[in-house]
C-alpha positions as CSV (number, residue, x, y, z in Angstrom):
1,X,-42.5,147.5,-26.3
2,X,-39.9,146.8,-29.1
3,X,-40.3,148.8,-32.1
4,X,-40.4,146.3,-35.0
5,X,-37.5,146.0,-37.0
6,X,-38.5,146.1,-40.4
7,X,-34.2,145.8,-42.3
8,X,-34.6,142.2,-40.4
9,X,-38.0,141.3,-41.7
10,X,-37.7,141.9,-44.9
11,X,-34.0,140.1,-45.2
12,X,-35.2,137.0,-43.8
13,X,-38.4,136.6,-45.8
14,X,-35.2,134.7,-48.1
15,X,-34.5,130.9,-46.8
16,X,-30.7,131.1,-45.5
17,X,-29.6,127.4,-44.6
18,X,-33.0,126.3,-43.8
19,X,-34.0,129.0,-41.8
20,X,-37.1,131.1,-42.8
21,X,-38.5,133.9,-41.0
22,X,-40.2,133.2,-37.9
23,X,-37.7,130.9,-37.0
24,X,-34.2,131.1,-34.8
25,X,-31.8,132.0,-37.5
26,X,-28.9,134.4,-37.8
27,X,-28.4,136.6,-41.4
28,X,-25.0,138.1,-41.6
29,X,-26.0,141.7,-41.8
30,X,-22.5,143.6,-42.1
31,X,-22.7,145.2,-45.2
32,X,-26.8,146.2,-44.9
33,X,-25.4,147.9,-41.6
34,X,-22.7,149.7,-43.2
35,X,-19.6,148.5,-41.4
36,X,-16.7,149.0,-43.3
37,X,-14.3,145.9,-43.8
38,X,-12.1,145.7,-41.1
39,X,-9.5,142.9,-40.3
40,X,-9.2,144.1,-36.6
41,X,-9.7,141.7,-33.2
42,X,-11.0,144.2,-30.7
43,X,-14.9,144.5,-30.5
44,X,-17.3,145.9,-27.6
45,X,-20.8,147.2,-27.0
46,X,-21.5,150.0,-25.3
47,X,-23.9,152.9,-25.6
48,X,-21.7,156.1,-26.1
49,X,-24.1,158.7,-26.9
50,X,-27.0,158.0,-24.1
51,X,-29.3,157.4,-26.8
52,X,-30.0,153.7,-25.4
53,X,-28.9,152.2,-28.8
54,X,-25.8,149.5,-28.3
55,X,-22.5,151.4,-30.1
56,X,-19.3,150.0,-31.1
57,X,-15.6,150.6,-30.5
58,X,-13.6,148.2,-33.1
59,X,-10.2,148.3,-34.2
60,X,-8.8,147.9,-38.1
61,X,-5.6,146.6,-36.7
62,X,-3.9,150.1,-35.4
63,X,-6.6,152.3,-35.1
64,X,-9.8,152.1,-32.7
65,X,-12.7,153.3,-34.8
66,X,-16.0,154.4,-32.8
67,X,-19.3,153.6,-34.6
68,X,-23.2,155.1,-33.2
69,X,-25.8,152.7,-33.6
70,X,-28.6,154.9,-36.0
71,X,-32.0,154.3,-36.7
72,X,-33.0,154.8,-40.4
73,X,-36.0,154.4,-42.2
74,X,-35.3,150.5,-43.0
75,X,-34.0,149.6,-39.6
76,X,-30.6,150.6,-38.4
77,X,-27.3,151.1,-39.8
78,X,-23.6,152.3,-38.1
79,X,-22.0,155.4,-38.3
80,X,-18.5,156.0,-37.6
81,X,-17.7,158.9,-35.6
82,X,-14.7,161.1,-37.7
83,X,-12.6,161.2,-34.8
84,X,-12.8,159.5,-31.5
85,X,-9.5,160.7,-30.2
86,X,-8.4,157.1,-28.9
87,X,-5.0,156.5,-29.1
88,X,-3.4,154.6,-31.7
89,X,-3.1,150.9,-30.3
90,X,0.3,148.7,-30.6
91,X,-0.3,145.1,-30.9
92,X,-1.9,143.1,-28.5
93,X,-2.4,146.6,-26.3
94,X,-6.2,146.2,-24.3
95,X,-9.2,148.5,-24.2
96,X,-12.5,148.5,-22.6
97,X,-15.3,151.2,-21.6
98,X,-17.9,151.8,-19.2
99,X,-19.3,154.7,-17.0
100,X,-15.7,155.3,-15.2
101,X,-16.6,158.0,-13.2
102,X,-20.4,157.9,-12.7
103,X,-21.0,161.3,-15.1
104,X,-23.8,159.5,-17.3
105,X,-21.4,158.8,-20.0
106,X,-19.3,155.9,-21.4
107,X,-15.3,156.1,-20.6
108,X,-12.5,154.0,-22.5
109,X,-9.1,152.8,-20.7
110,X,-6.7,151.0,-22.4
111,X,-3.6,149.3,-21.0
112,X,0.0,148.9,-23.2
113,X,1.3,145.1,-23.7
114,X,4.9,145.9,-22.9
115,X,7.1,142.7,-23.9
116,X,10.0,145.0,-21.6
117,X,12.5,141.3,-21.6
118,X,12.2,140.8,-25.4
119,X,15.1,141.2,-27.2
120,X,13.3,143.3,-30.1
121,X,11.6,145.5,-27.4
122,X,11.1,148.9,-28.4
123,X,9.3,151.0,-25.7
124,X,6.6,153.4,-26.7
125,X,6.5,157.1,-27.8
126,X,3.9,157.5,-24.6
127,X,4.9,157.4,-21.2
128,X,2.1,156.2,-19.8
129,X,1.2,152.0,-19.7
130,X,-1.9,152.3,-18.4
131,X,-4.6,156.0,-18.9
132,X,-8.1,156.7,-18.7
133,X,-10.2,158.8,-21.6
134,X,-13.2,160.2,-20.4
135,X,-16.0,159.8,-22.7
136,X,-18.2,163.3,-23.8
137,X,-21.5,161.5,-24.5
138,X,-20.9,161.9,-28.4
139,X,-18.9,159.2,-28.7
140,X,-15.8,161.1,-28.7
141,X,-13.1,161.0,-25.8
142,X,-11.0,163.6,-23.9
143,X,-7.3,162.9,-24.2
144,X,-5.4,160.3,-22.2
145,X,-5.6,160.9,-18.6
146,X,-2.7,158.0,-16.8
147,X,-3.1,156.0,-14.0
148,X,0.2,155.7,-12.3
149,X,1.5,152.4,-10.3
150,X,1.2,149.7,-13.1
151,X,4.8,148.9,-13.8
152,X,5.3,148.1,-17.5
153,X,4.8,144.6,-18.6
154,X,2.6,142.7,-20.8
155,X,-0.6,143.4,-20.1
156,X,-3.2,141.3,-21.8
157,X,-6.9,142.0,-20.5
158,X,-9.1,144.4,-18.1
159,X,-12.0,143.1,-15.9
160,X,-13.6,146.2,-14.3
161,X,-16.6,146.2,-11.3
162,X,-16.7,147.4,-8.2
163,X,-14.8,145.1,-5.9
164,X,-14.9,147.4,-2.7
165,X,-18.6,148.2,-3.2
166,X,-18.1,152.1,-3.4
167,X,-20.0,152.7,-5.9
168,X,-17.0,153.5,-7.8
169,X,-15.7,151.0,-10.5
170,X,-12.1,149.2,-10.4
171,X,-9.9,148.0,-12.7
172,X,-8.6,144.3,-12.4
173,X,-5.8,144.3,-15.0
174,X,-4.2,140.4,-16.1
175,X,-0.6,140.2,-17.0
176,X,1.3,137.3,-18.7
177,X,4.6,135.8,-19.1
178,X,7.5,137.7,-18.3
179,X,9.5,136.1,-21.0
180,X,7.4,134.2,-22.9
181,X,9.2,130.9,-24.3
182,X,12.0,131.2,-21.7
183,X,10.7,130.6,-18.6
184,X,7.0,129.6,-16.8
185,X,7.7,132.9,-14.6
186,X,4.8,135.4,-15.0
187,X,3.9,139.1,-14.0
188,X,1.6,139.3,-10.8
189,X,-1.8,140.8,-11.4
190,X,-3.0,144.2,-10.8
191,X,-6.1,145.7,-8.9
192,X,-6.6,149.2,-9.2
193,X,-9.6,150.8,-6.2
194,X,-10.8,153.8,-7.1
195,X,-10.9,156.0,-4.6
196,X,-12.3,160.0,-5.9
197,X,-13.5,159.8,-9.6
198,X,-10.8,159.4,-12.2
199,X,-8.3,158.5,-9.3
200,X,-7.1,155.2,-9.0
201,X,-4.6,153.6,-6.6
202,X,-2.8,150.1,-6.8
203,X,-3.7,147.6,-3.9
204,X,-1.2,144.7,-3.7
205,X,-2.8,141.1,-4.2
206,X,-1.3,138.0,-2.3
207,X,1.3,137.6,-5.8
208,X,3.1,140.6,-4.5
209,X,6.8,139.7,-4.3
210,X,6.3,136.0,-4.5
211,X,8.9,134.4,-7.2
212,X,8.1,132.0,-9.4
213,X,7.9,128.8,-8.1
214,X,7.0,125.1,-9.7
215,X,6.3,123.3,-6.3
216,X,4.0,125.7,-4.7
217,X,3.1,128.2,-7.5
218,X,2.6,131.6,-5.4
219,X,3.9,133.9,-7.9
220,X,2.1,135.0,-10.5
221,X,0.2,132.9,-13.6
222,X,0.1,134.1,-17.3
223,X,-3.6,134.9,-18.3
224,X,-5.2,136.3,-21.2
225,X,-8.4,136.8,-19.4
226,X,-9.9,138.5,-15.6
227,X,-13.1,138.7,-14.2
228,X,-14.6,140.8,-11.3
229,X,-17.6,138.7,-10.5
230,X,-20.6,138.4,-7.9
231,X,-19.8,136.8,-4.5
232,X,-23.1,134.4,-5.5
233,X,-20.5,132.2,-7.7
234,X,-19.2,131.1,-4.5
235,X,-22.4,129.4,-3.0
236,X,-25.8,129.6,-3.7
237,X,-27.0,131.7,-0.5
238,X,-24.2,133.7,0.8
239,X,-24.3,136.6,3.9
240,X,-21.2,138.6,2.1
241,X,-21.5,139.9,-1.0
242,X,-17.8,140.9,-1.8
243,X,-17.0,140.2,-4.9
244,X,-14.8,137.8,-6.4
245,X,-11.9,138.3,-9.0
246,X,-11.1,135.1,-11.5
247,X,-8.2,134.7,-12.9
248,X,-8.3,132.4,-16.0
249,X,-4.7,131.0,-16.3
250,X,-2.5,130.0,-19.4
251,X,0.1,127.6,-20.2
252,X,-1.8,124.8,-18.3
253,X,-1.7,126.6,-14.7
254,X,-4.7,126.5,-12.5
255,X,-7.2,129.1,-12.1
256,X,-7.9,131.5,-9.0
257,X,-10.6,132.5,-7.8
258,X,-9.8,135.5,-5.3
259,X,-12.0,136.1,-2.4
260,X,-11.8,138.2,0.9
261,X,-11.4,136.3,4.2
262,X,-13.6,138.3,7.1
263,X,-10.2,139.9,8.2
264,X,-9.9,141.3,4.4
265,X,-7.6,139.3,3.2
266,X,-7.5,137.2,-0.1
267,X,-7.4,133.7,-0.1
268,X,-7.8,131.6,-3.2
269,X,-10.9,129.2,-3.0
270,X,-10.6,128.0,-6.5
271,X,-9.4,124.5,-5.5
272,X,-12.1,124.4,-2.7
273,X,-14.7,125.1,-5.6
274,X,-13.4,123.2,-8.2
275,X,-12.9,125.7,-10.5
276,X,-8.7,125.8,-10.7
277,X,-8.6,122.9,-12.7
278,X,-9.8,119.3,-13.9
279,X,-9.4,116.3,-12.0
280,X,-7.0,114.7,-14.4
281,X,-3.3,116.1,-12.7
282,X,-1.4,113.3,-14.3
283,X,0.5,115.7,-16.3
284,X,1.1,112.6,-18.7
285,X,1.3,112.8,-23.0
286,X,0.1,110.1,-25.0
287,X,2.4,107.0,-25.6
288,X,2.3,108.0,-29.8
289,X,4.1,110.9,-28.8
290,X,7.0,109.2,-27.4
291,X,6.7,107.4,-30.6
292,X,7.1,110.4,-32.7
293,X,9.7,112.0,-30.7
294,X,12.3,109.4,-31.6
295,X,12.2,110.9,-35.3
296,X,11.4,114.5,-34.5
297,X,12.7,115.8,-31.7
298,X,10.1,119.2,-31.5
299,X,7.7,116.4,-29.6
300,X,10.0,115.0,-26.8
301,X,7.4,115.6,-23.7
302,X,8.4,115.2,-20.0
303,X,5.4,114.4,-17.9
304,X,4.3,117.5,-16.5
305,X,4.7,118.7,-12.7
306,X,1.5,119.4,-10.8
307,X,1.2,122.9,-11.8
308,X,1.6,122.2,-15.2
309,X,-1.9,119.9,-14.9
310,X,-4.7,122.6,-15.4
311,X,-5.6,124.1,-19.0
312,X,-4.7,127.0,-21.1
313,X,-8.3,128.5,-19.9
314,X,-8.7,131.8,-22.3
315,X,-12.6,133.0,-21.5
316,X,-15.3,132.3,-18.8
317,X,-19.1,132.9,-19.1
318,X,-21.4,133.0,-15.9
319,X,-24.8,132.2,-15.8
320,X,-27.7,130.1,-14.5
321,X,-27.7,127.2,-16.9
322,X,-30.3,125.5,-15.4
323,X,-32.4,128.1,-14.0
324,X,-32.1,126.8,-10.3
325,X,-30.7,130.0,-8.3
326,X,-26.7,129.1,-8.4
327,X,-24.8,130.9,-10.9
328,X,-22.8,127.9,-13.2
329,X,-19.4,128.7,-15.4
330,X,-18.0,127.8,-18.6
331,X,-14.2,127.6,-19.1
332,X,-13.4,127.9,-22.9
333,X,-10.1,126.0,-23.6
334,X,-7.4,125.5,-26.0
335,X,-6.1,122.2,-26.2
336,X,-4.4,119.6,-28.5
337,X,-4.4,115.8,-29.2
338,X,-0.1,115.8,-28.6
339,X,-1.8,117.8,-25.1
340,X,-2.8,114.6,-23.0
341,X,-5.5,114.1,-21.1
342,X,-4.7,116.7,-17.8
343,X,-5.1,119.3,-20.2
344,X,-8.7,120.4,-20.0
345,X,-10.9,120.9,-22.5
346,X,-14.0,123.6,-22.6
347,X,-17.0,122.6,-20.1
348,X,-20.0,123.6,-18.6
349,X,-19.5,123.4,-14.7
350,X,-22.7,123.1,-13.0
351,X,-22.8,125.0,-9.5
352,X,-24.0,122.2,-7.0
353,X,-23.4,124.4,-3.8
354,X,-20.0,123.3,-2.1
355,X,-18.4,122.9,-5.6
356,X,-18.7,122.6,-9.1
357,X,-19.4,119.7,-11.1
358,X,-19.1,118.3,-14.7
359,X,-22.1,116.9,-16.2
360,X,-21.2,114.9,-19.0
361,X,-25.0,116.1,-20.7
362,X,-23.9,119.5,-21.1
363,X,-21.0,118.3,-23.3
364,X,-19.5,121.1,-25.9
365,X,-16.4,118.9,-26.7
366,X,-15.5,117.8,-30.6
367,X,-12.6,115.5,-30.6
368,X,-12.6,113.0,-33.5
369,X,-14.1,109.6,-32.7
370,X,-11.3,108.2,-34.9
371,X,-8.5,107.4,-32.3
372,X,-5.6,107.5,-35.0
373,X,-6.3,111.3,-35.8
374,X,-3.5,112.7,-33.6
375,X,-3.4,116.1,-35.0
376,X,-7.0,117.9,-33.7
377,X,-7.1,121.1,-32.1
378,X,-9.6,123.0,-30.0
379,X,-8.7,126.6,-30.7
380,X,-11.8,127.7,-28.2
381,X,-11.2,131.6,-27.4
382,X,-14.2,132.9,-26.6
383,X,-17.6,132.0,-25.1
384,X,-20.8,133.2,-23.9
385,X,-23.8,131.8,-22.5
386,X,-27.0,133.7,-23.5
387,X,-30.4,132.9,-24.7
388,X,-30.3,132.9,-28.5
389,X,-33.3,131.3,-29.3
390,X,-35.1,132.8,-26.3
391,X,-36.7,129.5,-24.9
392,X,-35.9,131.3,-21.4
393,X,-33.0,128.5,-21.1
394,X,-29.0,129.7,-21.7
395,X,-27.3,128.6,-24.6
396,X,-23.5,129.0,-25.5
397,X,-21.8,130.9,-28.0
398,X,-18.6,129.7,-28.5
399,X,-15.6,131.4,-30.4
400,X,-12.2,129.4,-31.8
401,X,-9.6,130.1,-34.0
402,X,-6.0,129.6,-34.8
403,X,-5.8,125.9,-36.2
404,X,-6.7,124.7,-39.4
405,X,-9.0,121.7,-38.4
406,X,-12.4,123.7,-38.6
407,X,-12.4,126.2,-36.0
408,X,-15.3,128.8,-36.2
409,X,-18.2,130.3,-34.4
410,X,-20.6,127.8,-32.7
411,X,-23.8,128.1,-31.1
412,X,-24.8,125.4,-29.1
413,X,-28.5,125.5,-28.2
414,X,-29.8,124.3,-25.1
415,X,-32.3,121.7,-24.9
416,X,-34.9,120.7,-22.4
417,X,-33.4,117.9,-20.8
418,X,-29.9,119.9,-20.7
419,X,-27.8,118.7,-23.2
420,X,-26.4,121.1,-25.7
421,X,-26.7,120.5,-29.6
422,X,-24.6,122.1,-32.0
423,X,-26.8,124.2,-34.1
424,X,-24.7,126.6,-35.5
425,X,-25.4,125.2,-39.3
426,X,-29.1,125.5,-38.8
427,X,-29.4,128.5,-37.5
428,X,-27.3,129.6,-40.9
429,X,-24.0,130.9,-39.4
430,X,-21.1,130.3,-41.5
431,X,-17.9,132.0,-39.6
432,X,-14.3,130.1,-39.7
433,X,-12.1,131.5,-36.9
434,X,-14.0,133.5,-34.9
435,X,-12.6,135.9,-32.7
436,X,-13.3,138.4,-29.9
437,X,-17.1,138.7,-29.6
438,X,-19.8,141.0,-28.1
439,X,-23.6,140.0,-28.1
440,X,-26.0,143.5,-28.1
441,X,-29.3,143.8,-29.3
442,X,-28.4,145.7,-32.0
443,X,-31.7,146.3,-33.6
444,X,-33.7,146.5,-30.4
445,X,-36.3,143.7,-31.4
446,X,-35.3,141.4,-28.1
447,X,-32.8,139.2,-29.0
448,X,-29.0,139.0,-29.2
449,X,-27.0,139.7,-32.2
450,X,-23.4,139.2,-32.3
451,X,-20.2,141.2,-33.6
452,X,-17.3,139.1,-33.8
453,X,-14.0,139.4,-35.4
454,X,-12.4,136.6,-38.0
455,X,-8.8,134.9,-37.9
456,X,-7.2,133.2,-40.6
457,X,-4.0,132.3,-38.0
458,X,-2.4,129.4,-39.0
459,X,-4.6,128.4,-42.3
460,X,-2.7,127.1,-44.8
461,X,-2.5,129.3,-47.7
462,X,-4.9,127.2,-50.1
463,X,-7.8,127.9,-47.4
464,X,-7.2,131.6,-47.2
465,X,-6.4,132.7,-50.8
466,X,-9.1,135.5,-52.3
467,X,-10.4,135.5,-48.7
468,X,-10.0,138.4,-46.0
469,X,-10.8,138.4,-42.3
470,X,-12.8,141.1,-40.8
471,X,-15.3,141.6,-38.4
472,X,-18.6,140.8,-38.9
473,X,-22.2,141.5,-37.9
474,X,-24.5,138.2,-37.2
475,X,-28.0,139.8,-36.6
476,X,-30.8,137.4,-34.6
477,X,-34.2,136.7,-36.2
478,X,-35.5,135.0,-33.2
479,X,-37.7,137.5,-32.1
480,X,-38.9,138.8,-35.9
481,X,-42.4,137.5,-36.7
482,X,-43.3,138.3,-33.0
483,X,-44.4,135.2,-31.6
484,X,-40.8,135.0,-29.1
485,X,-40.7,137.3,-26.3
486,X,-38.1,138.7,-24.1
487,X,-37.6,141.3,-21.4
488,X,-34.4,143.3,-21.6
489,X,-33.5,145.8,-19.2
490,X,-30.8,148.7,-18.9
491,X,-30.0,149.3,-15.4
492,X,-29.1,152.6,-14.3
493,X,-27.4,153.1,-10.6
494,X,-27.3,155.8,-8.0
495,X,-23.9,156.7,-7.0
496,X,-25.6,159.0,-4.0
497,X,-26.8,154.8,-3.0
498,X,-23.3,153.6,-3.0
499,X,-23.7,152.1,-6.1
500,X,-22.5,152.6,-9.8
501,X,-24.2,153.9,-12.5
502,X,-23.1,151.2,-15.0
503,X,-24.6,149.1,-12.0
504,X,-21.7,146.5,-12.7
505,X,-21.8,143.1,-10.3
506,X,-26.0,143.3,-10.1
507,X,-28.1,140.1,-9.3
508,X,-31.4,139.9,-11.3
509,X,-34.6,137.5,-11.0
510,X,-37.5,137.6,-12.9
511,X,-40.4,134.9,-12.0
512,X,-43.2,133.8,-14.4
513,X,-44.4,131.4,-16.6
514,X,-42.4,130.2,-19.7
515,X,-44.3,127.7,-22.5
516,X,-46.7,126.3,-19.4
517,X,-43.6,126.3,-16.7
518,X,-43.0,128.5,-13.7
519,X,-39.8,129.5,-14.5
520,X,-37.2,131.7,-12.0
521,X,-34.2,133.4,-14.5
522,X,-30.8,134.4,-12.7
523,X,-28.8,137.0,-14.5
524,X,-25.7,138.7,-13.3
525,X,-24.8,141.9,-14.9
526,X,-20.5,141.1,-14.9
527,X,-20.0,143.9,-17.5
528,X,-16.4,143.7,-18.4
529,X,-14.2,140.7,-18.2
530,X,-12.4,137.8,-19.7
531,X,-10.5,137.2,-22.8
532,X,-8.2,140.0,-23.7
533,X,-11.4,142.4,-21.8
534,X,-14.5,141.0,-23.1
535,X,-17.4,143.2,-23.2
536,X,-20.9,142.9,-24.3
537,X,-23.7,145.8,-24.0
538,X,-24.7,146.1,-20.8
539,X,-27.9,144.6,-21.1
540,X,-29.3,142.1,-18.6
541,X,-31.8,139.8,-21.1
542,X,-34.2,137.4,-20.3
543,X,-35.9,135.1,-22.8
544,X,-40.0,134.4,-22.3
545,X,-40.8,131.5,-24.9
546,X,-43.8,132.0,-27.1
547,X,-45.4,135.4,-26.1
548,X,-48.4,135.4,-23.7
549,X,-49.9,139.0,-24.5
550,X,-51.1,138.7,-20.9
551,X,-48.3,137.6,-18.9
552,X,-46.8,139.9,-16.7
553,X,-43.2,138.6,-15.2
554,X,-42.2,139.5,-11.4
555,X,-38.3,141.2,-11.9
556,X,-36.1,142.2,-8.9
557,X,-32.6,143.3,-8.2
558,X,-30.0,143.1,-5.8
559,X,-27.5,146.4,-6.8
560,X,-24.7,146.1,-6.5
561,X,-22.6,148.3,-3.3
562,X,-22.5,148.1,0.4
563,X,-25.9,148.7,0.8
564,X,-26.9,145.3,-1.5
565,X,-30.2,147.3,-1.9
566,X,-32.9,144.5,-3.4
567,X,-35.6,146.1,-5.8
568,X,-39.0,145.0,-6.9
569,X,-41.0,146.4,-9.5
570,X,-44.3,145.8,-10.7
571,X,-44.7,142.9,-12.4
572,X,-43.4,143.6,-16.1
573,X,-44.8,142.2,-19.8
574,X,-42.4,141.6,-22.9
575,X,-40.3,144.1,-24.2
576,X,-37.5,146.6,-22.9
577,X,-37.5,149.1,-19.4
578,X,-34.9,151.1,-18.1
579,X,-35.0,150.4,-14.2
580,X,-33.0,152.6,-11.5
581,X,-33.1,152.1,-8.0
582,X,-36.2,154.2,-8.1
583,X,-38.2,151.9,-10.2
584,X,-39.2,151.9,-14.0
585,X,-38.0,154.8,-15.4
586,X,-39.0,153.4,-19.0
């Protein structure tokens, strides 16, 4: 059972914007935790020291800093670790951890963004673009081991799972322009296949070769964000269970969605499943545009080709939205007024079993009702769907930034018939320009908290003078007078089973009743992947509702690896088990 968080308790006995204790509410707990003020946009959470606490690798701008999660006397607090031996990063360089090579303890790799055709290009002391540290369970690292056969380029995120099913985890590395502002032309993607631990080798992908092209658009597409993800995105019942790689595409191209044909080659099925891009492919800008051009020329706009049609899709979040077996997706968009209405806006696609469907209910959008406001933005980076209020239905978390027009961290709760309400003022979160984010249960009470960083980008000076950005700690109160309950669970595969030990790309269930409702949760356990490497702890969380001391909840799972090994357990009551092939362990 959870041990009760007494720092929590006792902070929200205070009222913070209308919500009391006992209530969903979020109190921003950065300074009781100790985390120094950092202005950084790089957070994950991982457990680095085996202790089964959620840990954190941030950076201050330069320098990746490596916190433990400690239990105190009042509840919890972070430590930072003197010297994690992580190399200094260069802007805009990418980093995620997990379990690399299956020896119990959290790795780091980190990848170089090499602008190598800008003219101010200045290649790096390091020889390496692309290493490997592996982690000694302290949360310290051993020194930078490389991984040969990425050429250098700019490099923007990491996904990594096990696409071959192994049991040994790859690295799906997304590249960008080759020179931004030029040209549309962008570097091909990577996929790395590991193939003995701490050895990887490069396997082409269909972008191999292929220039760039604006009629058929082979080559490769610009993306900030990759995703390894479980063959169940692609149909509700499915006999293979390959997995799939996203790629979430910039500068208004369509997304892919990679996935192996029987002969083992990939196709793209994105189109097939509507997931590349809206159905809006006018490419057209408004008519005040045209208007405006005549005195400025900055806004002359031709209509857009066909490839030019989709979004500038930064982040995806995969999850069962309405608890009916088929994994949905949410796209998280930045877009403009100037933009026209072919480029797509953030939604919540709803996985109807052939494709995937827009359902206006589950709206997130926030454009201006007033039609002459032509200068709104939707600056949405980041999102996540997770239970924050623990109702046992997703809700999204939603990140944007970089325009002055109110861009901040939203929660939009889900409601029973569907439709998503914007409650991020009552549940007493107050963060303009939210950056990268990771969701952990940092406290171990059974709910998610959230570490996300803070961007001032593009504020006018009046909005930003006395204030700094930095990252910040947003701790949960859902589950704090005890009447809430969840089940989380830590996952620990067998690499002896053909399956890894971060257990990357698993399918979970749990059955039960939820507030008088049989209720079936899907989870998928995708790790790390999206936006610039998003990673949250690896955690697969289910909320109950109000807590039935006597309810017991049925919980199985499909592992991931050839053998797609499915195990039950006996039926489980609230609170958090560590769960191996073997069973319970916890």
């Amino acid at each position: 059972m959870f041990a009760m968080n007494r720092f929590a308790c006792a902070a929200c006995l205070v009222v913070i914007a209308g919500v009391a204790c006992g209530k969903p509410g979020f109190i921003d707990a950065t300074s009781a935790t100790k985390l120094p003020t950092m202005n950084g946009d790089r957070v994950r959470c991982i457990d680095l020291n085996g202790d089964n606490r959620p840990d954190l690798i941030a950076n201050d701008g330069t320098q990746h800093r490596v916190f433990l999660n400690r239990a105190i006397d009042n509840g919890w607090a972070w430590e930072e670790v003197a010297n994690p031996n992580l190399p200094t990063r260069r802007k805009q360089d990418v980093i995620a951890a997990a379990d690399l090579d299956n020896d119990g303890h959290a790795d780091v790799v980190m990848a170089r963004y090499l602008d190598v055709n800008g003219k101010d290009y200045k290649a790096p002391d390091e020889t390496w673009n692309l290493g490997w540290m592996r982690g000694k369970g302290d949360g310290t690292f051993e020194n930078v081991t490389p991984i040969p056969g990425l050429k250098p380029c700019t490099t923007t995120t990491i996904a990594i799972g096990d696409v071959n099913m192994d049991g040994r985890l790859d690295l799906f590395i997304g590249n960008w322009y080759t020179r931004y502002g030029v040209s549309n032309e962008a570097f091909g993607n990577d996929l790395f296949v590991q193939t003995e631990p701490g050895k990887w080798t490069r396997s082409p992908l269909p972008t191999e070769g292929v220039g760039f092209d604006e009629e058929k658009d082979l080559g490769g597409r610009p993306c900030y964000g990759v995703m390894i993800v479980p063959q169940d995105l692609n149909q509700h019942q499915s006999n293979r269970r390959e997995p799939l790689l996203l790629e979430l595409c910039y500068g208004r191209r369509w997304n892919r969605l990679w996935l192996q044909s029987i002969d083992g080659f990939w196709i793209d099925g994105a189109a097939l499943r509507g997931l590349d891009a809206d159905a809006d492919r006018s490419g057209e800008y408004p008519a005040w545009l045209a208007e405006r051009a005549k005195t400025d020329a900055r806004f002359k706009r031709e209509t857009e080709k066909p490839y030019r049609t989709g979004g500038n899709t930064f982040d995806a979040a995969i999850g069962d939205v309405d608890n009916d077996g088929g994994l949905d997706i949410c796209f998280s968009e930045i877009t403009h007024a100037w933009a026209g209405p072919s480029s797509d806006r953030t939604k919540i696609l709803m996985n109807r079993g052939l494709k995937f469907e827009y359902e206006p209910i589950r709206s997130v959008d926030r454009v201006t009702a007033d039609p002459a406001n032509h200068s709104w933005n939707q600056g949405d980076l980041f999102c996540e769907l997770a239970d924050m209020d623990l109702d046992g239905r997703l809700d999204l978390v939603l990140c944007s930034s970089d325009y002055p027009d109110n861009q901040r961290l939203r929660i939009f709760l889900q409601q029973p018939d569907g439709s998503m309400l914007d409650s991020t003022t009552a549940l007493g979160i107050d963060h303009e320009g939210a950056g990268q984010l990771s969701l952990a249960d940092l406290d171990q009470d059974g709910d998610l908290d959230i570490v996300v960083c803070q961007s001032f980008n593009r504020l006018p000076a009046e909005r930003t003078k006395g204030r700094t950005p930095h990252i910040r700690v947003w701790q949960n109160n859902a589950a704090d007078d005890r009447t809430m309950g969840a089940i989380t669970i830590t996952l620990q595969g067998d690499p002896n089973q053909w399956m890894s030990r971060d257990a990357l790309g698993a399918m979970c269930w749990l059955d039960g009743v939820i507030d008088g409702k049989q209720v079936r949760q899907t989870r998928a356990l995708i790790g790390v992947g999206g936006c610039v490497g998003k990673q949250h702890q690896f955690l697969v969380h289910f909320g109950l509702g109000k807590i039935d001391p006597e309810a017991r909840y049925r919980f199985a799972v499909r592992w991931p690896g050839m053998l797609s090994k499915v195990s039950e357990v006996p039926p489980l009551p609230n609170g958090h088990f560590i769960i191996g092939p073997g069973g319970v362990q916890r």
